[in-house]
C-alpha positions in Angstrom: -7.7 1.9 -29.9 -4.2 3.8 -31.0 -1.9 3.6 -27.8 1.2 5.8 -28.2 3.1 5.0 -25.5 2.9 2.2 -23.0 4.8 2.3 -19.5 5.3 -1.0 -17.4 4.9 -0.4 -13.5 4.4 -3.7 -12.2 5.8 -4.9 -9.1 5.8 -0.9 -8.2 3.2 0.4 -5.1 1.7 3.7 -5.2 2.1 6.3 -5.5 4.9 5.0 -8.2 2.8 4.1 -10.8 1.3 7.4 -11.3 4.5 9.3 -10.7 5.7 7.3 -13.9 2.5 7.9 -15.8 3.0 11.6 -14.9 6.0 11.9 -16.5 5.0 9.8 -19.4 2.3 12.1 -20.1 4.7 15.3 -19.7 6.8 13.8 -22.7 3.4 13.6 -24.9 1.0 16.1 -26.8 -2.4 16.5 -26.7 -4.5 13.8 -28.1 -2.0 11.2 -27.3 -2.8 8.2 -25.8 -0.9 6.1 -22.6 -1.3 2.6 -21.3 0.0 1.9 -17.8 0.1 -1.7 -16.8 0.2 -2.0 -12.7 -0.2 -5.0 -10.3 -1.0 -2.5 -7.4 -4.7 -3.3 -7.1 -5.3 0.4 -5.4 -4.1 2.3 -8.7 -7.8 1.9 -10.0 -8.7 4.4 -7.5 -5.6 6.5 -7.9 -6.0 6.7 -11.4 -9.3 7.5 -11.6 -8.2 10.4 -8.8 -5.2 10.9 -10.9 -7.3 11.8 -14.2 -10.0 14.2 -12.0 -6.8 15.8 -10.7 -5.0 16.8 -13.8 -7.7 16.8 -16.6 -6.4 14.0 -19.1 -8.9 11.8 -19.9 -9.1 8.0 -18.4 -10.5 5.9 -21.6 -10.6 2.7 -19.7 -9.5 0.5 -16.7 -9.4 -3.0 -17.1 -8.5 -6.1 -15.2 -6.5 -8.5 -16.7 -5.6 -11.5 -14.0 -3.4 -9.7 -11.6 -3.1 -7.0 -13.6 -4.6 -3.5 -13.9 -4.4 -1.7 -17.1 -5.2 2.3 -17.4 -5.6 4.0 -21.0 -5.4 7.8 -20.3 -5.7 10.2 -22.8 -3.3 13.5 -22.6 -5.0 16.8 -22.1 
């Protein structure tokens, strides 16, 4: 998978992470593709929220140790 742009918010609480990703996706066009890496264990349910919400796409959530990783696709 091509990720475009990749934003770090770990060590941030919500609803930071998906403010950042927000903006992220603002500066992006259409197709493009975002990774957010979190340690907030609720941003799997904001992101998923997040992505019903607004319309871009979420690709994939993983877990990786403490970590949370979201792949979103801009709209």
């Amino acid at each position: 998978m091509n990720i475009d742009k990749e934003i770090d918010t770990r060590g941030l609480n919500c609803p930071l992470p998906i403010l950042k990703a927000k903006k992220a996706l603002t500066d992006m066009q259409s197709g493009q593709v975002l990774q957010v890496v979190s340690t907030d264990a609720g941003s799997l349910r904001d992101f998923q929220a997040f992505a019903k919400q607004t319309g871009n796409e979420l690709i994939e959530q993983r877990t990786v140790g403490a970590e949370f990783i979201h792949v979103l696709k801009r709209r």
